[in-house]
C-alpha positions as MATLAB code, in Angstrom:
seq = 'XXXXXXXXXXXXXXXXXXXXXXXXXXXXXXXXXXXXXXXXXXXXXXXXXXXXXXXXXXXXXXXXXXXXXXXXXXXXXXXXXXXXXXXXXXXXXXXXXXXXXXXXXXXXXXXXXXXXX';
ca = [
      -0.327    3.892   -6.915;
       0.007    0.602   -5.568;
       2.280   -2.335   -5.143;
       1.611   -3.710   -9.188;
      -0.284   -7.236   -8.489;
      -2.297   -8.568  -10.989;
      -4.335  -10.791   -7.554;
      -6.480  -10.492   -4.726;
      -8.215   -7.689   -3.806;
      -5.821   -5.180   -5.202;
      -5.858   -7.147   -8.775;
      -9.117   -6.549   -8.614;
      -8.973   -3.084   -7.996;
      -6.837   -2.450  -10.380;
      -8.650   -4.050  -13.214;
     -11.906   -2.004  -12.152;
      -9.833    1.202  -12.186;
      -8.632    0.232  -15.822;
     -11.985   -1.006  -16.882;
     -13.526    2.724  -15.916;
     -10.482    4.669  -18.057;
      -8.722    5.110  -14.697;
      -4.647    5.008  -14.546;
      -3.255    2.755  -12.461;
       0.734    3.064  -11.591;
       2.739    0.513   -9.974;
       5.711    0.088   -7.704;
       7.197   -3.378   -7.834;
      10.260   -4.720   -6.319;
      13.074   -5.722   -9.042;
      13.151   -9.420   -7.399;
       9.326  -10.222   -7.594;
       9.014   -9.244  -11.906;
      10.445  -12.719  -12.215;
       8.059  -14.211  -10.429;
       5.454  -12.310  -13.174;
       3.151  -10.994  -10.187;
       2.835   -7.317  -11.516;
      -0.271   -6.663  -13.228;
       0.429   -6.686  -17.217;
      -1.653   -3.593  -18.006;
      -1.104   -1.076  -15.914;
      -0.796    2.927  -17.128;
       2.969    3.050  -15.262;
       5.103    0.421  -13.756;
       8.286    1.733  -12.014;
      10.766   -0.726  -11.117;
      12.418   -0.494   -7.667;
      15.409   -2.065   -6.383;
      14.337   -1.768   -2.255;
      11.406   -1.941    0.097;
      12.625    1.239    1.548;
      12.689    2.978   -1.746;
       9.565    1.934   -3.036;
       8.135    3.032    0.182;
       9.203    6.579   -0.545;
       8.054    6.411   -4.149;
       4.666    5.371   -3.056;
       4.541    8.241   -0.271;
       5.844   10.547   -2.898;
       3.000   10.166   -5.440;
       0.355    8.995   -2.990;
      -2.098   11.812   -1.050;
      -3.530    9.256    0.959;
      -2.576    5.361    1.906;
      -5.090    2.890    2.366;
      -4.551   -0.270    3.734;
      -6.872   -3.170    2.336;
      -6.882   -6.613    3.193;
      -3.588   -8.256    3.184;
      -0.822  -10.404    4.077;
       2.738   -8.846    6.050;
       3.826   -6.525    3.046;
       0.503   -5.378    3.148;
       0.968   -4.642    7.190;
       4.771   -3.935    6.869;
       4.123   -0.754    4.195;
       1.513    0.396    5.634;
       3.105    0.589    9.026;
       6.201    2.264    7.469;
       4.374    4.661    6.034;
       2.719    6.047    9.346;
       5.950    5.764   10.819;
       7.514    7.709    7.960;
       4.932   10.192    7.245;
       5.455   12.091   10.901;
       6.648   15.352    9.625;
       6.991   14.194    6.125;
       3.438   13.737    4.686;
       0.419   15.584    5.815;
      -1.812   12.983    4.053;
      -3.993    9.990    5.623;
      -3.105    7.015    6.651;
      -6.479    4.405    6.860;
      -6.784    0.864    7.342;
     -10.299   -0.454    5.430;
     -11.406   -2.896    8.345;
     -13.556   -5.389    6.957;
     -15.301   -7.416    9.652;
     -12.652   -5.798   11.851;
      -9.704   -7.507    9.977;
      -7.321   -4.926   11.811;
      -9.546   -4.547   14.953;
      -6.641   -5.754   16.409;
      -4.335   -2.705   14.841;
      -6.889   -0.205   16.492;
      -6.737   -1.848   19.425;
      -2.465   -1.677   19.639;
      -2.462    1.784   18.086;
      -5.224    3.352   21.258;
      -3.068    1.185   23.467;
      -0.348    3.158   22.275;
      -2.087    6.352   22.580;
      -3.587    5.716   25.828;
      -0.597    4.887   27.101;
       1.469    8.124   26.045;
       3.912    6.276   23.577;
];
């Protein structure tokens, strides 16, 4: 399950997935189908009016979150979700850090850590 794009790395992905008789579900806010982003071809598409509730949906279906390369929804959900998932969801949260792309993220979250937050 993923956020539905039909670009970037998580296009991609999704397309490989496909291409190997995988299923592939998306969660897509309401606001963004107009703007024809999802990916056309996907095995499920669920339609969500909030960030908050697509969030949950993703959680709900997901036994792990990974975090690829991205842009602030990529950070912002991915954030939620660890914030969420105290308590909630026993699965893994993981950030794939190409060339250290979220070095900085591992720095913050040992600062945090370190620093008994």
């Amino acid at each position: 399950m993923y956020g539905s794009g039909k670009v970037g790395l998580m296009g991609l992905l999704a397309d490989t997935v496909l291409k190997n008789n995988g299923e592939v579900i998306g969660v897509v806010l309401e606001f963004l189908m107009g703007r024809e982003l999802s990916h056309p071809n996907l095995t499920e598409l669920h339609i969500i009016t909030t960030m908050s509730k697509r969030k949950s949906k993703m959680v709900d279906f997901g036994h792990a979150c990974i975090a690829l390369l991205g842009g602030l929804g990529t950070l912002e959900g991915i954030t939620g979700v660890i914030s969420s998932s105290v308590g909630q969801n026993d699965g893994p949260c993981m950030f794939y850090n190409v060339n250290n792309f979220y070095q900085p993220m591992e720095n913050m979250y040992n600062d945090m850590v370190d620093n008994v937050f």
